[in-house]
C-alpha positions in Angstrom: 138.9 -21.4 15.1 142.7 -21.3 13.9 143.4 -19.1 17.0 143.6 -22.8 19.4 145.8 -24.3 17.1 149.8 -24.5 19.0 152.8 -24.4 17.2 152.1 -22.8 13.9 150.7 -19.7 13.2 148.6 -19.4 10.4 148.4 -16.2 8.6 147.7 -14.9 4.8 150.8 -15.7 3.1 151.5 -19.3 5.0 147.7 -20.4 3.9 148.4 -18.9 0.2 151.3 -21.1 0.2 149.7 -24.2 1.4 147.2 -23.5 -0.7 149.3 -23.3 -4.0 151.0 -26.3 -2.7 147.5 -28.2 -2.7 146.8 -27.2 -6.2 149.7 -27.8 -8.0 149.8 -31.5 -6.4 145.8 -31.4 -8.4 147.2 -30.4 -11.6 150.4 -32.8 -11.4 148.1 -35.6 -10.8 145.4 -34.6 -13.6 148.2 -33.8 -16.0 149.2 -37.7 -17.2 145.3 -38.1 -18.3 145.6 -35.3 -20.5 149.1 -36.0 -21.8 147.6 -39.6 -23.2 148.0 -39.4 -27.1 145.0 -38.8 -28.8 144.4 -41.2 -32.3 144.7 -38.9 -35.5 141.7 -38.1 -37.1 140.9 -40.0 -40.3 141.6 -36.9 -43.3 138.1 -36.4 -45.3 138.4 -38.4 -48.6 138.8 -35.9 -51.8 135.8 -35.5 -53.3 135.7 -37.1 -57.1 135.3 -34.8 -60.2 131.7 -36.5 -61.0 130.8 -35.6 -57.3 131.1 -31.9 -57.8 128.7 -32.2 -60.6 125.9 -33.7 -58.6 126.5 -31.3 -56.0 124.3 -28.1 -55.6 125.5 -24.2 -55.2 123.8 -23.6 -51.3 121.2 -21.2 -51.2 121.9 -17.8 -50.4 120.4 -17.2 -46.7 119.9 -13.6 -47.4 117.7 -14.2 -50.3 114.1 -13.4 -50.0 112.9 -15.5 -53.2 111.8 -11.7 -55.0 112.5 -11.5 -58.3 114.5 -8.4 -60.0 111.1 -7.1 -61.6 109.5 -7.2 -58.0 112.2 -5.8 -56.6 111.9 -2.7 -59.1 108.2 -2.5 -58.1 108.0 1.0 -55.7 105.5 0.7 -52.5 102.7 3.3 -52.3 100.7 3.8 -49.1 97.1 4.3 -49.1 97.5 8.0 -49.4 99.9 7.9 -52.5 103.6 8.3 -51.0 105.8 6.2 -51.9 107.3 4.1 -48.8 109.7 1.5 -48.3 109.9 -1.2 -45.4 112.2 -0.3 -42.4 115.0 -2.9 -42.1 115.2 -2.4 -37.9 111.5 -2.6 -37.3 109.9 -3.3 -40.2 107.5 0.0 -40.2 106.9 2.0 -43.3 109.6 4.3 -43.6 109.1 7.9 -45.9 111.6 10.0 -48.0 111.9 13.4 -46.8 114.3 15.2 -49.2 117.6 12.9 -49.8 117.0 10.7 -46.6 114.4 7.5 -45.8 113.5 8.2 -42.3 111.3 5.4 -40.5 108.3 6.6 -38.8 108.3 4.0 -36.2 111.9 4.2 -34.7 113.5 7.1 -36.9 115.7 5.4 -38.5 117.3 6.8 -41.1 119.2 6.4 -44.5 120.6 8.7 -47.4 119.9 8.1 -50.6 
C-alpha cells in the first residue's frame, strides 16, 4: 500500500514521528477543557455539641451479636470432643496436642 506513494518514504521512525505529532496536537486541543477552574467545594458545616449527643457509636461489623458468657461456652461434637468452628471453611476443627487443626481444609492454629 505505502510502497506507490512518490516522494516520501515512509518508514518506522518518520510514521512514529508523525504519529507523536498527531497526538500531541490531541492533547493541546483537550488541554483548555481541563484547565477550566473548577468551583470550590462548599466545607461540611461543624457539627454542634448537642449533635454529638444524638449521634450513635456505629456498630462494630465484626461483631457477631454473642454475648461474653456464650462466647465462653466450649462446643462438643456428638462423640464428646470438644471442637471449634474453622474460620476458612467453616468445618469443625479438633485440638490435637497444642494446635487446632481443621478437618476439612487442615488448617491449622497454635494455642
Amino acid at each position: 500500500m505505502f510502497e506507490n506513494l512518490q516522494g516520501s518514504s515512509l518508514d518506522r521512525r518518520s510514521f512514529l514521528r508523525g504519529s507523536v505529532m498527531f497526538a500531541a496536537a490531541i492533547g493541546v486541543s483537550v488541554l483548555p477543557a481541563f484547565a477550566q477552574e473548577q468551583k470550590p467545594q462548599p466545607k461540611p458545616e461543624e457539627p454542634k455539641p448537642e449533635d454529638e449527643k444524638k449521634k450513635e457509636e456505629p456498630k462494630d461489623p465484626f461483631d457477631t451479636g454473642k454475648k461474653e458468657e456464650d462466647k465462653d461456652k466450649k462446643l462438643v461434637d456428638a462423640e464428646g470432643r470438644e471442637y471449634r468452628v474453622c474460620p476458612q471453611c467453616a468445618y469443625n476443627m479438633y485440638k490435637q496436642g497444642r494446635m487446632w487443626v481443621c478437618e476439612n481444609c487442615g488448617y491449622s492454629y497454635v494455642e
